[in-house]
N, CA, C and O of each residue as an XYZ file, in Angstrom:
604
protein
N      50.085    103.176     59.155
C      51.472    102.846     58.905
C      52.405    103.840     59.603
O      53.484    103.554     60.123
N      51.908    104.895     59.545
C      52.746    106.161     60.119
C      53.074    105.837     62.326
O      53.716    106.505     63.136
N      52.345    104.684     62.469
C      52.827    104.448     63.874
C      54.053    103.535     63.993
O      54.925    103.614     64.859
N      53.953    102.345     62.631
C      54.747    101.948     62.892
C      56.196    102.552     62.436
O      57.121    102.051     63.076
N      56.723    103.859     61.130
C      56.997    104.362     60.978
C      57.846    105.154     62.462
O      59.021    105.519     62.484
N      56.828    105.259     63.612
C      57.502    105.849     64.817
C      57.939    105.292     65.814
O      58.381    105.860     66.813
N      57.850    104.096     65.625
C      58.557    102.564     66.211
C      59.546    102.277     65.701
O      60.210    101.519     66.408
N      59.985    102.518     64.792
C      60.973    101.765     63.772
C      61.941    103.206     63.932
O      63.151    103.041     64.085
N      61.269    104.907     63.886
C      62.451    106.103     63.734
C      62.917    106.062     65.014
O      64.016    106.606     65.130
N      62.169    105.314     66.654
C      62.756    105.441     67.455
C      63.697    104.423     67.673
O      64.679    104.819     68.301
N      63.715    103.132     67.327
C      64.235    101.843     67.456
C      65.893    101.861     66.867
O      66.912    101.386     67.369
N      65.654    102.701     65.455
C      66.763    102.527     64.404
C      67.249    103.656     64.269
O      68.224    103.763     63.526
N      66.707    104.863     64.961
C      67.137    106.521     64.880
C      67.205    106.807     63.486
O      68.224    107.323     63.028
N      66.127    106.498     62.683
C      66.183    106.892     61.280
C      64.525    107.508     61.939
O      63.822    107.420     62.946
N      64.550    108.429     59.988
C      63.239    109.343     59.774
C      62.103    108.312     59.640
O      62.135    107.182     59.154
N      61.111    108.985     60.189
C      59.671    108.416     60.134
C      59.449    107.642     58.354
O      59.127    106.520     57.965
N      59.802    108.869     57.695
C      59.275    107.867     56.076
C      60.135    106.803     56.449
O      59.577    105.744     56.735
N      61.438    106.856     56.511
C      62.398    105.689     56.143
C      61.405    104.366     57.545
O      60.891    103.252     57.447
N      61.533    105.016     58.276
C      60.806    103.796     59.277
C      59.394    103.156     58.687
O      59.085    101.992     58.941
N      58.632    103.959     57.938
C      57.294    103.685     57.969
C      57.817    102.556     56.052
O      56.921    101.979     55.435
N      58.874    102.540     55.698
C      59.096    102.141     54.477
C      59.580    100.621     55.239
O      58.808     99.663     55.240
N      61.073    100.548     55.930
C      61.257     99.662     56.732
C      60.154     98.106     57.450
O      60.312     96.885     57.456
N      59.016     99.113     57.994
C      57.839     98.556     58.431
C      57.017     97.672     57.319
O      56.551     96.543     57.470
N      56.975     98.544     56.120
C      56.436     97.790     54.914
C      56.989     96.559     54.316
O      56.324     95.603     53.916
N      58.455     96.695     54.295
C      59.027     96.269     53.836
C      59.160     94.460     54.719
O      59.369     93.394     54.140
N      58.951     94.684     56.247
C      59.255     93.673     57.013
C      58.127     93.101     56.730
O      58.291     91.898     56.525
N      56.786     93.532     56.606
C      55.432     93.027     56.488
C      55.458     92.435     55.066
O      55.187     91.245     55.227
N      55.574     92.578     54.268
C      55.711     91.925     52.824
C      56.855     90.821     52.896
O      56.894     89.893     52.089
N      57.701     90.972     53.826
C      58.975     89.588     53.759
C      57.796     88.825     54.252
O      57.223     88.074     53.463
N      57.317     88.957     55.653
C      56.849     88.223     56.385
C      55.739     87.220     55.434
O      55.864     86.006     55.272
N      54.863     87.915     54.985
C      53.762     87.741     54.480
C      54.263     86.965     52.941
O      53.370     86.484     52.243
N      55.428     86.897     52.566
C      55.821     86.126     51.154
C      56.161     84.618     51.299
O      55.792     83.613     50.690
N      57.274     84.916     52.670
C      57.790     83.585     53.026
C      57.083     82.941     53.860
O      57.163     81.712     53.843
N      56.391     83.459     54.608
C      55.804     82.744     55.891
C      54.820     82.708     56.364
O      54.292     81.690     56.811
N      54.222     84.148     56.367
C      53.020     84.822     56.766
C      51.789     83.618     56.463
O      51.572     82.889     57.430
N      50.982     83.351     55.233
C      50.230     82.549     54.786
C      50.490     81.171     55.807
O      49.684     80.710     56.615
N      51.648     80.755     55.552
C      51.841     79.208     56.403
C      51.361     80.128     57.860
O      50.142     80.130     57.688
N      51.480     80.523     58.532
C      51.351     81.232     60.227
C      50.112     81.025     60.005
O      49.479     80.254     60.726
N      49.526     81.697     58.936
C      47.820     82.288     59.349
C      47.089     80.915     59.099
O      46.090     80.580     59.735
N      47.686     80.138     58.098
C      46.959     78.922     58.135
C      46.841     78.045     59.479
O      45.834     77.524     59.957
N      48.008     78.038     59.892
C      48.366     77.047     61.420
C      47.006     77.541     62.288
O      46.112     76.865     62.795
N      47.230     79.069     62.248
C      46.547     80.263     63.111
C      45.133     79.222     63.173
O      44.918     78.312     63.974
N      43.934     79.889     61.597
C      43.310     79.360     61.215
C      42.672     77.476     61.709
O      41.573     77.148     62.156
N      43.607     76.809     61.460
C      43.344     75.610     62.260
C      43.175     75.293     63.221
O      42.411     74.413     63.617
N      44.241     76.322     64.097
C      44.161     76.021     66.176
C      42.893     76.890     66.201
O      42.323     76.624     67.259
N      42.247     77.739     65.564
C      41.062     78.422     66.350
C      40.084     77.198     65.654
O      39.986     76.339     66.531
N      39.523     76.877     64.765
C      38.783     75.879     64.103
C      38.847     74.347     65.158
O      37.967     73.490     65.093
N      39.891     74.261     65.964
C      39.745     73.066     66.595
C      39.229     73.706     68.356
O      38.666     73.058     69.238
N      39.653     75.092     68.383
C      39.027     75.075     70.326
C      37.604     75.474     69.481
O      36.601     75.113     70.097
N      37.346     76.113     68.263
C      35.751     76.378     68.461
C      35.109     75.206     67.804
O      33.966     75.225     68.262
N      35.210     74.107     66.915
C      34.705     72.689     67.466
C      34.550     71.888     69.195
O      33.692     71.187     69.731
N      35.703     72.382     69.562
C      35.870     71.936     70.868
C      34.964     72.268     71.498
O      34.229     71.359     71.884
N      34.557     73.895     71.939
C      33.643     74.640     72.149
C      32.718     74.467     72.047
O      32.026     74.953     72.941
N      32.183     73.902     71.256
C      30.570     73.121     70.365
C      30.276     72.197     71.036
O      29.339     72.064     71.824
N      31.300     71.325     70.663
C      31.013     69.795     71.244
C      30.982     69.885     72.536
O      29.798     69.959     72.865
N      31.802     69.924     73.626
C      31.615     69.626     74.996
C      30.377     70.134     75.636
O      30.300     69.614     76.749
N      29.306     70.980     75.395
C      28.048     71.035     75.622
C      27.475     70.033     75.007
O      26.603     69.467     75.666
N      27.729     69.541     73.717
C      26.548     68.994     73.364
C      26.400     67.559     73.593
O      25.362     67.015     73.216
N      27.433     66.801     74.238
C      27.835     65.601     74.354
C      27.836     65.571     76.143
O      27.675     64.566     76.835
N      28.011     66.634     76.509
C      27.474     66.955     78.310
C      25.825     66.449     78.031
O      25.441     65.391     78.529
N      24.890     67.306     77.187
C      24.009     67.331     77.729
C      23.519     66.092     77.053
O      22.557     65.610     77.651
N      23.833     65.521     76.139
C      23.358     64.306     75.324
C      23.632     63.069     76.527
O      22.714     62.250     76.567
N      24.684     62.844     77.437
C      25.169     62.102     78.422
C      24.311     62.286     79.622
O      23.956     61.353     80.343
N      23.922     63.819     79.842
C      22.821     63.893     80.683
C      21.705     63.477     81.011
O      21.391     62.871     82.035
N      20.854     63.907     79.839
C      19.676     63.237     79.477
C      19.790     62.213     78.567
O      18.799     61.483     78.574
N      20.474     61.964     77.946
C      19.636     60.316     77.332
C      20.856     59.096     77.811
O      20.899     57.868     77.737
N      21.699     60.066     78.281
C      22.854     58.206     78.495
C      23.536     58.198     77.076
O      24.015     57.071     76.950
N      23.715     58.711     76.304
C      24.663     58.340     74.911
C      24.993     59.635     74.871
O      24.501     60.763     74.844
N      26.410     58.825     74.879
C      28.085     60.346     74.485
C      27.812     60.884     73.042
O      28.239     62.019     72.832
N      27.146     60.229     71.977
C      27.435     60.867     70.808
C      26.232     61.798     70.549
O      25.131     61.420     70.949
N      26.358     63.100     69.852
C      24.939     64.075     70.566
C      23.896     63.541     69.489
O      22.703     63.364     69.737
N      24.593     63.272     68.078
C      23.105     63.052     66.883
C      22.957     61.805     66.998
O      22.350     61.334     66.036
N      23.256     61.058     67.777
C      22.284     59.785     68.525
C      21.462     60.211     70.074
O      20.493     59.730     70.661
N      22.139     61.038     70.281
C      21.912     61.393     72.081
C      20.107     62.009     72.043
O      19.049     61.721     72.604
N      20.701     63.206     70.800
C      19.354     63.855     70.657
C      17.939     63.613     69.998
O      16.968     64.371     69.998
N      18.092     62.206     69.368
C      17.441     61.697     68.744
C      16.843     60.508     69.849
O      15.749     59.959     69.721
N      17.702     60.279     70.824
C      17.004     58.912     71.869
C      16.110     59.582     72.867
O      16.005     60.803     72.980
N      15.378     58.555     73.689
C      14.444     59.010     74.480
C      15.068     59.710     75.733
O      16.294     59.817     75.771
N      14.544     60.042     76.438
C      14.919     61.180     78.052
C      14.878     59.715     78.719
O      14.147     58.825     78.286
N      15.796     59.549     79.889
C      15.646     58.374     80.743
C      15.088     59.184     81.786
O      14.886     60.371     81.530
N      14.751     58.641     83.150
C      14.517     58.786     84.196
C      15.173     59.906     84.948
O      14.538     60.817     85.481
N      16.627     59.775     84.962
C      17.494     60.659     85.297
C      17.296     62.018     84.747
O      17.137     63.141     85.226
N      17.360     61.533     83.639
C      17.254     63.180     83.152
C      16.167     63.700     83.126
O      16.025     64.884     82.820
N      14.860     62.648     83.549
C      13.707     63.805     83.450
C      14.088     64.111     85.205
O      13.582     65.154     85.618
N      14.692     63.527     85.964
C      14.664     64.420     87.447
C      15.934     65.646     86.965
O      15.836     66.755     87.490
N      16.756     65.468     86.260
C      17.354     66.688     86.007
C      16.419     67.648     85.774
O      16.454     68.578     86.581
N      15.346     67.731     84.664
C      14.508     68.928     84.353
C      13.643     68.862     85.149
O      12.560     69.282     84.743
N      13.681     68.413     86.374
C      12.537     68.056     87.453
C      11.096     68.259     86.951
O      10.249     68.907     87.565
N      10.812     67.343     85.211
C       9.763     66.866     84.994
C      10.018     65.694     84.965
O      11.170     65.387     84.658
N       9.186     64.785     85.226
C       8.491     63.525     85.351
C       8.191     62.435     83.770
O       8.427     61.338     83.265
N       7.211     64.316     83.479
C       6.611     63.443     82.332
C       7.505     63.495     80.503
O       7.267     63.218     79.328
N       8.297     63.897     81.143
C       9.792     64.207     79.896
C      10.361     62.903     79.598
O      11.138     62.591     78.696
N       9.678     61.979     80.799
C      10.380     60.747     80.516
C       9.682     60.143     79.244
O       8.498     60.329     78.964
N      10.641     59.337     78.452
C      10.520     58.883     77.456
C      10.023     59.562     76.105
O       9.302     58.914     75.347
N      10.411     60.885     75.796
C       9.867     61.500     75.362
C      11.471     61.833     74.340
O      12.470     61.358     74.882
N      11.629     62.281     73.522
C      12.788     62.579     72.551
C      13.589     63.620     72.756
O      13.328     64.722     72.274
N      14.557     63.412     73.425
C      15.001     65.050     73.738
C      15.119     66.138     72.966
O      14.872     67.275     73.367
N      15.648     65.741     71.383
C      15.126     67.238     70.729
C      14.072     67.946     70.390
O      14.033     69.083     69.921
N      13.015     67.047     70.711
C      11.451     67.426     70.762
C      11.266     68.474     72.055
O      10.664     69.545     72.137
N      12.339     67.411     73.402
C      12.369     68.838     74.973
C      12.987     69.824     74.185
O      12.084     70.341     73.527
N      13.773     70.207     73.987
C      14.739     71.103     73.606
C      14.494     71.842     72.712
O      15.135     72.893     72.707
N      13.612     71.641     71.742
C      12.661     72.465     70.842
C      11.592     73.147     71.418
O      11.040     74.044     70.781
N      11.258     72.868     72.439
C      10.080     73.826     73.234
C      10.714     74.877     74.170
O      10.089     75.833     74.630
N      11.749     74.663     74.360
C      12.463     75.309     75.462
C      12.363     76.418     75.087
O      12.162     77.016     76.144
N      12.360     77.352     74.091
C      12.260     78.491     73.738
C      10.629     79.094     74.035
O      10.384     80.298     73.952
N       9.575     78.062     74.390
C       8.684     78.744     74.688
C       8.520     78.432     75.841
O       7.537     79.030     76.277
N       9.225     77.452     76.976
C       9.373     77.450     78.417
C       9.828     78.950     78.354
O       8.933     79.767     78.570
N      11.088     79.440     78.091
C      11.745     80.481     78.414
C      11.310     81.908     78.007
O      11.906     82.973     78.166
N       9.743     81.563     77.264
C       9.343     82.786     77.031
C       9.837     83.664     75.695
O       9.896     84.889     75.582
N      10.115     82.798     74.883
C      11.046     83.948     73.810
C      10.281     83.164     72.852
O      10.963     82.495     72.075
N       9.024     83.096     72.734
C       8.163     82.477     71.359
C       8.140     83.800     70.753
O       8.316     83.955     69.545
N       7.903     84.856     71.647
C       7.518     86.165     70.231
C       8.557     86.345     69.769
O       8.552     86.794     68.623
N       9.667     86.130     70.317
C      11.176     86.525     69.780
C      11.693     85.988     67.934
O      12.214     86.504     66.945
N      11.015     84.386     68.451
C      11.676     83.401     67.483
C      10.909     83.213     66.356
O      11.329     82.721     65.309
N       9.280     83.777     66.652
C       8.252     83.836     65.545
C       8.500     85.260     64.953
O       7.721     85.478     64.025
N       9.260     86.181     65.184
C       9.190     87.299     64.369
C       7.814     88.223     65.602
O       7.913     89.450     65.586
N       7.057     87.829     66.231
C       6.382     89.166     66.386
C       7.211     90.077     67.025
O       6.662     91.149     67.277
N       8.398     89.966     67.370
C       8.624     91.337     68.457
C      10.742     91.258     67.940
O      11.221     90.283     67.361
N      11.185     91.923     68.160
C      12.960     92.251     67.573
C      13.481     91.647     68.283
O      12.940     91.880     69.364
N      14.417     90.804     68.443
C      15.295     90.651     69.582
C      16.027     92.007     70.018
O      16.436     91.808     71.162
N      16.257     92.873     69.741
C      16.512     93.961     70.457
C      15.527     94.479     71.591
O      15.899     95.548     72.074
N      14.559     94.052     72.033
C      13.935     94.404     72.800
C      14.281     93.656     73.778
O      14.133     94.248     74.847
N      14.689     92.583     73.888
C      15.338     91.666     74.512
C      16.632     92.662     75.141
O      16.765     92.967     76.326
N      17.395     93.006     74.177
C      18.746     93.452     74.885
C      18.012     94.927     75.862
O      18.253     94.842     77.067
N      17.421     95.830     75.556
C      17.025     96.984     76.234
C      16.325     96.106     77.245
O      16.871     96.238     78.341
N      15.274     95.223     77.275
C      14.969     95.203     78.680
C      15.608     94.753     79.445
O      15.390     95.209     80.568
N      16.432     93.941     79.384
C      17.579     93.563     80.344
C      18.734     95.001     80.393
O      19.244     95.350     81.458
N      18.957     95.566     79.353
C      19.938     96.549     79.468
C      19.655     97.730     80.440
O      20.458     98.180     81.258
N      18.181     98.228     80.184
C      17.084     99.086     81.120
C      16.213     98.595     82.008
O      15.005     98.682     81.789
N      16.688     98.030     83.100
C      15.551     97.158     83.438
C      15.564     98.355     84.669
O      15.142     97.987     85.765
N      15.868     99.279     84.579
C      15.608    100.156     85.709
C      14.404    101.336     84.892
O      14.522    101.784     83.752
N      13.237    101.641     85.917
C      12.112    102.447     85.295
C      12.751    103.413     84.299
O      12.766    103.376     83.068
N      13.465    104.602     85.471
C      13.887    105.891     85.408
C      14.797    105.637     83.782
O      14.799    106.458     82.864
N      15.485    104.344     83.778
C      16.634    104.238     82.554
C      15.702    104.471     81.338
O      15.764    105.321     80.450
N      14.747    103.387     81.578
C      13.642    103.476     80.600
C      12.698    104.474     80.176
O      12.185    104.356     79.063
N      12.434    105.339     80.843
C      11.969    106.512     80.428
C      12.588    107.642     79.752
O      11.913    108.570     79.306
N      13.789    107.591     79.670
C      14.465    108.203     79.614
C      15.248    107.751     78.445
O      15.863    108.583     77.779
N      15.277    106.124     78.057
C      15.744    105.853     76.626
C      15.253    106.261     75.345
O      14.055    106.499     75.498
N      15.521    106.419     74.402
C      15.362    106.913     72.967
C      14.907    105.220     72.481
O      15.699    104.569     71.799
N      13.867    104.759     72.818
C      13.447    102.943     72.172
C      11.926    103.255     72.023
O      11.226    103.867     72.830
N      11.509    102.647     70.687
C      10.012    103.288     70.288
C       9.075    102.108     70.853
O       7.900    102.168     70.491
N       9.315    101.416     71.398
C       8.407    100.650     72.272
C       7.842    101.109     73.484
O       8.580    101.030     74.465
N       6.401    101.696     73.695
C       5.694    102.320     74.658
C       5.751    101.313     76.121
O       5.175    101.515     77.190
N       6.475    100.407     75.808
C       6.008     99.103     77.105
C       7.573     99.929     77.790
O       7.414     99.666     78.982
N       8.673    100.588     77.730
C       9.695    100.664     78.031
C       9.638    102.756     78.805
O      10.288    103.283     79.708
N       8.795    103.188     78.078
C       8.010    104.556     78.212
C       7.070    104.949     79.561
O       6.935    106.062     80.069
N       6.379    103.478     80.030
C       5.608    103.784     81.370
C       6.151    104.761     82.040
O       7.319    105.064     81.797
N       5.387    105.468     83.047
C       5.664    106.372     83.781
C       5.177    105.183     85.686
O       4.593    104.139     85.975
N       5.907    106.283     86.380
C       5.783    105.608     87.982
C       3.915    104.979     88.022
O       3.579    103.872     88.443
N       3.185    105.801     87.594
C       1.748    106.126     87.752
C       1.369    105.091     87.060
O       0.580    104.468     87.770
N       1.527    104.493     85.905
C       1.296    103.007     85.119
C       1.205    102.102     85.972
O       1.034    100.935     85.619
């Protein structure tokens, strides 16, 4: 409070308390008459770009592969043709896309991730250290990150 206090003693050439009282005082009008209605509006416009946000992937890729705009029909229909040359497999055709899309995590290698054997933090250090010297040199109790040149 004491900053805005020094906003308000330079603005109004009054003392810091009197400014930092001023400051309080504008924040409690705000917040009686209006404030709540603002934060609600607030509240709603972010709730509609992060729906927004959601959806336009999931109705991209539902249009991709199966041909239907709506995604909990999209993801539930079969892969057409097209979209198995999108994943340049073949045999994806006719196959359920959330069934593709459920394996994808072990195309991409992150089965130990998602079964619990290994942290996802190991994830962030090896990409974060992906240089030897960084890695030897990090404080991470995983010996796979510890090799020396000679390993």
């Amino acid at each position: 409070m004491r900053g805005v206090g020094v906003v308000f003693s330079r603005f109004m050439d009054v003392g810091i308390d009197t400014g930092v009282i001023i400051g309080m005082a504008l924040v409690f009008f705000y917040a009686t008459l209006g404030g709540m209605k603002g934060i609600t509006y607030t509240q709603v416009a972010q709730y509609v770009v992060l729906i927004t946000a959601y959806l336009i992937p999931a109705i991209f890729v539902s249009m991709q592969f199966s041909g239907n705009p709506i995604p909990q029909f999209g993801f539930g229909s079969a892969i057409t043709a097209e979209g198995a040359a999108l994943l340049n497999d073949p045999s994806t055709q006719g196959k359920y896309l959330l069934d593709v899309l459920n394996g994808l995590h072990k195309d991409l290698g992150f089965v130990a991730y998602t079964t619990g054997q290994r942290p996802m933090i190991d994830v962030f250090f090896h990409h974060l250290l992906a240089d030897d010297r960084h890695r030897r040199s990090a404080a991470h109790p995983d010996p796979l990150f510890h090799r020396t040149q000679d390993a």
